[in-house]
RODO-2510 file (C-alpha; in nm, 4 decimals, decimal comma):
residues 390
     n   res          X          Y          Z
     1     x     0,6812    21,1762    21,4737
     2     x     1,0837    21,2799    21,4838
     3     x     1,3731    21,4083    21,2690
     4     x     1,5114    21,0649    21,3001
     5     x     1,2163    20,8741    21,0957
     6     x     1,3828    20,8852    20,7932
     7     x     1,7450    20,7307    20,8841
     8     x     1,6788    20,3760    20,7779
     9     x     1,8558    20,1624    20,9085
    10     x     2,0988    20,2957    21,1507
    11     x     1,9975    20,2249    21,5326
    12     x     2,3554    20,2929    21,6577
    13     x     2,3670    20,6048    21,4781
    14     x     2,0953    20,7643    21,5852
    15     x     2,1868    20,6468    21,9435
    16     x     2,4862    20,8088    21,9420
    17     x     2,3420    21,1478    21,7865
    18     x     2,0235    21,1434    22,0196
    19     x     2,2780    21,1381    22,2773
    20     x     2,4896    21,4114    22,1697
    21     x     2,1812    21,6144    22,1730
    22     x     2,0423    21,5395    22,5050
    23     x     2,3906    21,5109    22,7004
    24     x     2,6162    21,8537    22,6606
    25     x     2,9199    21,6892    22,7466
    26     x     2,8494    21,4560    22,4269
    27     x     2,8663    21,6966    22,2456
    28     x     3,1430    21,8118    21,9914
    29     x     3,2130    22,1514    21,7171
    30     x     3,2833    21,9016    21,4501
    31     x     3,1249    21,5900    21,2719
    32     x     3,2258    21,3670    20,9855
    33     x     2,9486    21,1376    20,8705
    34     x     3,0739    20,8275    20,6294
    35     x     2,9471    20,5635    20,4726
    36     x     2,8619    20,3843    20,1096
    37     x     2,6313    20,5746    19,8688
    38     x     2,2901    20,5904    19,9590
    39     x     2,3457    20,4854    20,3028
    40     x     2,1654    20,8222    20,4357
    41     x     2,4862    21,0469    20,5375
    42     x     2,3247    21,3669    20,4595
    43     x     1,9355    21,2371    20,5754
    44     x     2,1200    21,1368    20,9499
    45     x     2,3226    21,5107    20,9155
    46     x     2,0161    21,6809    20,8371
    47     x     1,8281    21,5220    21,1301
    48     x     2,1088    21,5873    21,3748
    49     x     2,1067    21,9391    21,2590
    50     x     1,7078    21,9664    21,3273
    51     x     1,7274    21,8187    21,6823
    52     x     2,0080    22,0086    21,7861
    53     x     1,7866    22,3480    21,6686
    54     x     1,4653    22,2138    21,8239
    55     x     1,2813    22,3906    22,0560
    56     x     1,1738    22,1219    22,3255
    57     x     1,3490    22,2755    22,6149
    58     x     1,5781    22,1055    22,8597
    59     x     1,2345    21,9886    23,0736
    60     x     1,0658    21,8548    22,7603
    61     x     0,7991    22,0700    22,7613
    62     x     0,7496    22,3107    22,4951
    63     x     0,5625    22,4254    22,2160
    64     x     0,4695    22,1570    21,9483
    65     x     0,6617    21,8915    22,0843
    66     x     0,4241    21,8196    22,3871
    67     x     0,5113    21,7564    22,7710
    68     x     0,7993    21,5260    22,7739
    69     x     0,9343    21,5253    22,4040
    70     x     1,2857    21,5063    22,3335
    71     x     1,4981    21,7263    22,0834
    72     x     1,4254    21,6364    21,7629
    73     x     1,0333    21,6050    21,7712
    74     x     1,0052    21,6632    21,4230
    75     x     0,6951    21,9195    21,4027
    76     x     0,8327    22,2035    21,6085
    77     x     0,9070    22,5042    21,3752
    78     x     1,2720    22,4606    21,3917
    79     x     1,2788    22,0711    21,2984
    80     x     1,0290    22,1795    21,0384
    81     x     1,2154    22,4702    20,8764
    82     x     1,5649    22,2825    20,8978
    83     x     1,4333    21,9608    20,7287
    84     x     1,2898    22,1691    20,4231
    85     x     1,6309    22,3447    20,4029
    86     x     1,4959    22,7349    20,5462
    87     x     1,6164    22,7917    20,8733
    88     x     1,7920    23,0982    20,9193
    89     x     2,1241    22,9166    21,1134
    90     x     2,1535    22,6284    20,9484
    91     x     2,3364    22,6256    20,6006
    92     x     2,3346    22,3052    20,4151
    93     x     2,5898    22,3242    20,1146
    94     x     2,5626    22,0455    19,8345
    95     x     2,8016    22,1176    19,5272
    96     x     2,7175    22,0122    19,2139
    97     x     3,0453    22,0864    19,0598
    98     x     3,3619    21,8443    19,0629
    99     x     3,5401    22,0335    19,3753
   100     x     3,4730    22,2972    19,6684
   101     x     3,7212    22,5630    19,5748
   102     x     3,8803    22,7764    19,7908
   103     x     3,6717    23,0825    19,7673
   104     x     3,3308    22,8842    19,8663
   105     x     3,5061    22,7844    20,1621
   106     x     3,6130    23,1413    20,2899
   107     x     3,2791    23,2130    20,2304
   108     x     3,1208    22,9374    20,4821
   109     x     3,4222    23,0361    20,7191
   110     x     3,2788    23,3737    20,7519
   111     x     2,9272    23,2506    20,7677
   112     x     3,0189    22,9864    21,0360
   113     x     3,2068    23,2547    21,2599
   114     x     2,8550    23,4361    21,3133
   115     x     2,6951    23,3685    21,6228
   116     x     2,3199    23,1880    21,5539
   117     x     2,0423    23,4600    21,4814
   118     x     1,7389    23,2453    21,5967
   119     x     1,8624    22,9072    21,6649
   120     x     2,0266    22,7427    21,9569
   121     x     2,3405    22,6723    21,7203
   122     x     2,5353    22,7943    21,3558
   123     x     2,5365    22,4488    21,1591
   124     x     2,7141    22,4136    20,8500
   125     x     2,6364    22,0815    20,6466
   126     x     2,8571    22,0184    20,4013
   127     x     2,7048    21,7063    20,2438
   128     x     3,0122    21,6823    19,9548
   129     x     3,2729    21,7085    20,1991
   130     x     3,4934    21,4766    20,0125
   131     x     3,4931    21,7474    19,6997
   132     x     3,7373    21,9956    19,9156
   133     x     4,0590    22,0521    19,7581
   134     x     4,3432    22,0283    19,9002
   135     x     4,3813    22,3957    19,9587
   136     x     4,0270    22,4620    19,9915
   137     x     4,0526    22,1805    20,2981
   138     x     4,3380    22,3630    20,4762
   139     x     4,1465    22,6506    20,4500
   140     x     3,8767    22,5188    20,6525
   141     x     4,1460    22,3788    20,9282
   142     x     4,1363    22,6937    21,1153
   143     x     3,8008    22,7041    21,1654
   144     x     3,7265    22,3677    21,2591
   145     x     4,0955    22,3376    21,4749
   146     x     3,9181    22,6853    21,6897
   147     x     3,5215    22,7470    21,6241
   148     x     3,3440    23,0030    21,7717
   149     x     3,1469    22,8801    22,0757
   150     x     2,7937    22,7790    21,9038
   151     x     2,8886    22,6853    21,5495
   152     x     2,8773    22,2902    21,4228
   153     x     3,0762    22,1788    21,1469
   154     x     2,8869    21,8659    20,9871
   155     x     3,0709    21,7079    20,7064
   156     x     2,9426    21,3827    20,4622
   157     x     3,1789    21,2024    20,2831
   158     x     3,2128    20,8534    20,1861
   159     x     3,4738    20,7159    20,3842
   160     x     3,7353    20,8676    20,6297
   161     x     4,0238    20,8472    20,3736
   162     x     3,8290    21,0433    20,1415
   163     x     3,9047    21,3255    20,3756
   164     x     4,2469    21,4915    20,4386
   165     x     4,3877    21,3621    20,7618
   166     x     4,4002    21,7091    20,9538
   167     x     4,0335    21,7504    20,9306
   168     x     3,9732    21,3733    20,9536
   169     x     4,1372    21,3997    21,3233
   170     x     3,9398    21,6827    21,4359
   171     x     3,6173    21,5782    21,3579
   172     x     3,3829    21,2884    21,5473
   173     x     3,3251    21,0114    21,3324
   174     x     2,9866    20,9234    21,2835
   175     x     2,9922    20,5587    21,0173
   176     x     2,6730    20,4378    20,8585
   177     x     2,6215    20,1462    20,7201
   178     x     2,4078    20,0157    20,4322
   179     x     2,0284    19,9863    20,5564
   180     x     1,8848    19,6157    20,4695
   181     x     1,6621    19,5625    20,1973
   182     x     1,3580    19,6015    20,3501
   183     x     1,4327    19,8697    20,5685
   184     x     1,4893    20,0702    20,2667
   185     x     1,1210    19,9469    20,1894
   186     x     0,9706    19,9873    20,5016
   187     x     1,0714    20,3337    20,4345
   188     x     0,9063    20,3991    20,1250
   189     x     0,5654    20,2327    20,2112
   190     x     0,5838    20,4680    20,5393
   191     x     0,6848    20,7812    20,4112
   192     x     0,5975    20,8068    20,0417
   193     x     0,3022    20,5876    20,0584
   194     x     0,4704    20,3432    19,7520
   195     x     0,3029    20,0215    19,7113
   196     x     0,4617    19,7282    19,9202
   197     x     0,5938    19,4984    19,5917
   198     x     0,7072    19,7840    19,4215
   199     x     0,9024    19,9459    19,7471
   200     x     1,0614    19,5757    19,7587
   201     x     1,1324    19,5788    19,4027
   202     x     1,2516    19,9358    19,3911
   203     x     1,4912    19,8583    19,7313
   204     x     1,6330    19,5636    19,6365
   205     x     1,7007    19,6645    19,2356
   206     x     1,9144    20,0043    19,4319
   207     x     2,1213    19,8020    19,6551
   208     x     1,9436    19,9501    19,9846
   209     x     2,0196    20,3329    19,8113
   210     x     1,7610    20,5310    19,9358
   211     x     1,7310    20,8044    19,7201
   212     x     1,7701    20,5706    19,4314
   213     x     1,5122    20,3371    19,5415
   214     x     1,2444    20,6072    19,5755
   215     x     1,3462    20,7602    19,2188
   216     x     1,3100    20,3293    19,1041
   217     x     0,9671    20,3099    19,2663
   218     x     0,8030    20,6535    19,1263
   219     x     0,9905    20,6948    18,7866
   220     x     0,9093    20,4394    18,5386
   221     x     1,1397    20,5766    18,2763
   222     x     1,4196    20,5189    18,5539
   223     x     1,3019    20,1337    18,4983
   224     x     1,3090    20,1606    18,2295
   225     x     1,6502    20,2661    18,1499
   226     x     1,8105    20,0817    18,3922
   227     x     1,6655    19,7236    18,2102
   228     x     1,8263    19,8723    17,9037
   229     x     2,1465    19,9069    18,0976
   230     x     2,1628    19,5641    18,1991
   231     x     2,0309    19,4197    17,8253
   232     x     2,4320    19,4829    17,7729
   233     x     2,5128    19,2229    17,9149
   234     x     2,2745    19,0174    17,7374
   235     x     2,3748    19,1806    17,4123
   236     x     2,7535    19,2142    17,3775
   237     x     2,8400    18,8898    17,1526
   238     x     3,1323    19,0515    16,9568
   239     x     3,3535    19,3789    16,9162
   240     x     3,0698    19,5604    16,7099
   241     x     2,7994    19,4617    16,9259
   242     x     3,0656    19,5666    17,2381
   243     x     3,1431    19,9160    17,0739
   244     x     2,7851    19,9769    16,9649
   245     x     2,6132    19,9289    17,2830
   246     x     2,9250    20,0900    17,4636
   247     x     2,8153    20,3905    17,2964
   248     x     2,4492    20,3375    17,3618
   249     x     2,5376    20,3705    17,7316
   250     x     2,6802    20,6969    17,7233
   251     x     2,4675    20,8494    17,4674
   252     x     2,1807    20,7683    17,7337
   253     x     2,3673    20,9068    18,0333
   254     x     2,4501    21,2406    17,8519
   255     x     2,0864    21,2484    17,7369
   256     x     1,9618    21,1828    18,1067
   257     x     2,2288    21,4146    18,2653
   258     x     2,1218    21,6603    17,9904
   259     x     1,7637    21,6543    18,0639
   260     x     1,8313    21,6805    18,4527
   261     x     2,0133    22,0387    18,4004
   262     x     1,8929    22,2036    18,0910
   263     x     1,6029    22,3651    18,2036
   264     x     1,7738    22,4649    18,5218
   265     x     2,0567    22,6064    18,3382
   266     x     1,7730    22,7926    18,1274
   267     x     1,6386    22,9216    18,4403
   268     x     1,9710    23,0757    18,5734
   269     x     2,0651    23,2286    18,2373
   270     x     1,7537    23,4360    18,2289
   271     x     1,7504    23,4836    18,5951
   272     x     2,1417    23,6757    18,5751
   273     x     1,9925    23,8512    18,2487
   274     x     1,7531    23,9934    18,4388
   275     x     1,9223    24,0607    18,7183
   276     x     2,1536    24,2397    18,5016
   277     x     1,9294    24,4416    18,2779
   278     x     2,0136    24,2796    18,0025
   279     x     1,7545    24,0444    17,8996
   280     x     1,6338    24,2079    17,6304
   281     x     1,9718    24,2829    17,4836
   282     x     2,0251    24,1481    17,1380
   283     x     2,4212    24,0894    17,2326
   284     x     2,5711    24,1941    17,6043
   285     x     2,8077    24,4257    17,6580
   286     x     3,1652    24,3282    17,7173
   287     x     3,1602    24,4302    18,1099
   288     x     2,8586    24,1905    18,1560
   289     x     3,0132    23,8660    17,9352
   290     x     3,2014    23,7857    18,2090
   291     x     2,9498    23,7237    18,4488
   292     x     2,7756    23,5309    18,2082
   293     x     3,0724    23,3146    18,1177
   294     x     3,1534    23,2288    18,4593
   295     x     2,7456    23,1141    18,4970
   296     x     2,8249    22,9013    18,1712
   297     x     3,1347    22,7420    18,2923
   298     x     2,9693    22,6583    18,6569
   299     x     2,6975    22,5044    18,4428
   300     x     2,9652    22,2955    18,2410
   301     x     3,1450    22,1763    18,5438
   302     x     2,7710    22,0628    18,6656
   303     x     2,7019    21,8685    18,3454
   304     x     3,0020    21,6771    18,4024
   305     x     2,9387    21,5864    18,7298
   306     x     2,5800    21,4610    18,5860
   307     x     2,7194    21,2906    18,3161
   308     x     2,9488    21,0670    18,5545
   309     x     2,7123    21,0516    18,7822
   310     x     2,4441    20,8913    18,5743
   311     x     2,7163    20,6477    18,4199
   312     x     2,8387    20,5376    18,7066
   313     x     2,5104    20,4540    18,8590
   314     x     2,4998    20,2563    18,5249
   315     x     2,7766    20,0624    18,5724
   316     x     2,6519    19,9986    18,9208
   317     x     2,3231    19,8313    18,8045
   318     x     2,5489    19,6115    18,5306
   319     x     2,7822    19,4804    18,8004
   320     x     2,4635    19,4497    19,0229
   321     x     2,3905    19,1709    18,7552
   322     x     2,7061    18,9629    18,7265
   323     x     2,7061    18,9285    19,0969
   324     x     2,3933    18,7693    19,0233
   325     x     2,5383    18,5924    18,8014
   326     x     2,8541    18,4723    19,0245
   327     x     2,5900    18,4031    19,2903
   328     x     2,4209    18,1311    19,0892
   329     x     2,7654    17,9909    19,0067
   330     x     2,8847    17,9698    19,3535
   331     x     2,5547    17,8253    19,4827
   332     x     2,5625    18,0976    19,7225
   333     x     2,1918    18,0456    19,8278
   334     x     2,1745    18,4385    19,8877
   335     x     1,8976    18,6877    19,7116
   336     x     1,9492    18,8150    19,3976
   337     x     1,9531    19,1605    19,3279
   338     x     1,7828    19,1407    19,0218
   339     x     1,5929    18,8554    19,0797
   340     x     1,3081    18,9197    18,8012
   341     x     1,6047    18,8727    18,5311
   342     x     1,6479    18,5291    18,6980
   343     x     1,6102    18,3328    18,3882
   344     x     1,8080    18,5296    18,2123
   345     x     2,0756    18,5450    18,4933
   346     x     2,1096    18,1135    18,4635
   347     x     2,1853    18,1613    18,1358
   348     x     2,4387    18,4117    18,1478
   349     x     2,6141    18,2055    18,4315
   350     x     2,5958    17,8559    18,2033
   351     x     2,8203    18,0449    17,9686
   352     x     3,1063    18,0807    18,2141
   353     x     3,2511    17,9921    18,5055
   354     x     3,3073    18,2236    18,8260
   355     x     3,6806    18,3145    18,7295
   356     x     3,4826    18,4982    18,4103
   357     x     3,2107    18,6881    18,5844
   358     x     3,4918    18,8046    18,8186
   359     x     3,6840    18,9415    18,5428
   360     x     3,3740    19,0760    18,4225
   361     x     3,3415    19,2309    18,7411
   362     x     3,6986    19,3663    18,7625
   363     x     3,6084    19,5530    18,3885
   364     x     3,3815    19,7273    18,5218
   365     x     3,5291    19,8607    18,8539
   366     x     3,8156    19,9294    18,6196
   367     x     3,5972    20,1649    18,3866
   368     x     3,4163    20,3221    18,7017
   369     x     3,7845    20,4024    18,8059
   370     x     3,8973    20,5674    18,4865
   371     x     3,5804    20,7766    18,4426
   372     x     3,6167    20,8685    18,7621
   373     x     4,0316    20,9670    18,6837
   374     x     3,8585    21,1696    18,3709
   375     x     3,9229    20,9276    18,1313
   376     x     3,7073    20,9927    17,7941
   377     x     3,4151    20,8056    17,9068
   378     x     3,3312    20,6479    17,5563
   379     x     3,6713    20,5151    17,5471
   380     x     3,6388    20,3604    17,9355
   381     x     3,2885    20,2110    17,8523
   382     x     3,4365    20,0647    17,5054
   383     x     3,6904    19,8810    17,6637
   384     x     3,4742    19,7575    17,9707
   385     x     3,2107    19,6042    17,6821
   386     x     3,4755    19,4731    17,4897
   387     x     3,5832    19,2750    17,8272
   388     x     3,2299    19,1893    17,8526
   389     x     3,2017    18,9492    17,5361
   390     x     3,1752    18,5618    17,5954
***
């Protein structure tokens, strides 16, 4: 066993990190993980974090890990306690608003500038990296440009660019890469015991996303609402069949992103209530509305999020399926990602030629883009299915 089983994929990666660990002069204060969605940035950051609090000793030789182990064994208590998110010097921070203000980051600057308590390090995981603000960002400079002696900065973001280019500079790249198709489903058969066709199924239908493909293979609503994502493009024969189903869509991501937060949002109402005093109040007093509003307004800011976040996975899965679709046109003897719509697929691609589906295509990065930009996403998802028609 080791931190590193679960970074599908990524040989080089965990080469280099492994190294880091083992080698001091390898190692660095600062650390900016990138690559596509799903491609394990935060699962890699997590595991570097866990070897580099490990308790196999210089020698090899302790505790749990056994004569000989490296850093990183995976069942000492330190791997253990950082994987499930508990150790005492290792703070992971995932924001589920749209940005990192300012104020969370003076807060992790002051966190970061105490030395470790238990561990051999401070690590601070920022697994949303790319959310920092501008000023929020240049905030953090200071404390990545001159870190106290122990602390490790790990940031995740998407790509380099995504990052400003002060912090970009200071930090050593690590780049992932999309994991293959059946590494993804090696994965699940190994570590969450999920039936071999399905893991295949569930891999190949999320594009070698790993989080997605385990939701695919143990959620059969999930299926299930991702087939009535791609009946749109089955569907959409005119401009009320484009505008109907258009709203469809979002209807079902607001209803998904909905049921994702409610009862959470439940949860922390009656959890600041009580923490308050209040919770049996009929109405709140005016000095304690405040708090409460700026609870409601983080919870807002988090629906949003889900909202696009569930929509653009959407649009994802529908552009998934004209690349099937320009596949069959080109002949491009490859896979299809949907390959148990491949009936279907023909038939979509007799209707057209390539210079179509990649229009097709270009609608929908287009309405990705705008929702993204906070366009109204009814009015971004209209126009994309109007595109759509024959």
């Amino acid at each position: 066993m080791s931190v590193w089983d679960d970074v599908a994929g990524q040989p080089e990666v965990v080469a280099q990190l492994r190294e880091a660990v083992a080698i001091p002069a390898a190692m660095t204060h600062a650390w900016l993980f990138t690559g596509p969605p799903g491609s394990g940035r935060s699962t890699a950051a997590r595991a570097f974090a866990a070897a580099l609090q490990c308790e196999v000793n210089d020698d090899g030789a302790v505790g749990a890990g056994g004569p000989g182990a490296e850093r990183g064994c995976g069942v000492c208590h330190a791997c253990r306690t950082v994987l499930a998110g508990t150790h005492a010097d290792v703070q992971v921070v995932a924001t589920e608003k749209l940005s990192i203000g300012v104020d969370d980051v003076r807060a992790l600057v002051q966190r970061a500038a105490r030395a470790p308590s238990a561990g051999r390090w401070r690590v601070v995981l920022v697994e949303d990296a790319d959310r920092f603000t501008e000023h929020s960002a240049n905030t953090l400079l200071k404390s990545i440009e001159e870190p106290p002696p122990r602390t490790v900065w790990l940031l995740c973001a998407p790509s380099p660019e995504d990052m400003v280019t002060t912090i970009q500079s200071r930090c050593r790249p690590v780049r992932l890469r999309v994991p293959s198709v059946e590494d993804v489903a090696a994965l699940l058969v190994r570590r969450d015991g999920i039936d071999p066709t399905m893991a295949a199924y569930a891999a190949r239908a999320a594009q070698s996303h790993v989080g997605l493909a385990r939701r695919l293979a143990r959620d059969e609503g999930a299926r299930l609402r991702r087939r009535q994502v791609l009946q749109l493009a089955f569907e959409v024969t005119g401009v009320g069949e484009a505008v109907v189903r258009a709203g469809e869509l979002v209807d079902v991501a607001s209803e998904e992103a909905t049921a994702a937060t409610a009862e959470r949002d439940a949860a922390e109402r009656a959890d600041l209530l009580r923490s308050l005093g209040a919770e049996a109040a009929g109405s709140l007093p005016p000095a304690l509305r405040s708090q409460v509003k700026a609870l409601e307004d983080d919870q807002k800011k988090r629906a949003t999020r889900a909202k696009r976040d569930v929509l653009d996975r959407a649009l994802v899965d529908l552009a998934s399926l004209y690349r099937d679709v320009l596949v069959v046109q080109l002949g491009a003897g490859v896979d299809l990602v949907n390959a148990e719509l491949g009936r279907e697929v023909a038939g979509l691609a007799r209707r057209g030629g390539p210079e179509q589906t990649l229009a097709r295509l270009d609608a929908i990065a287009t309405a990705r883009r705008r929702i993204s930009a906070n366009v109204n996403p009814l009015l971004a998802v209209e126009a994309m299915a109007l595109a759509l028609r024959p």
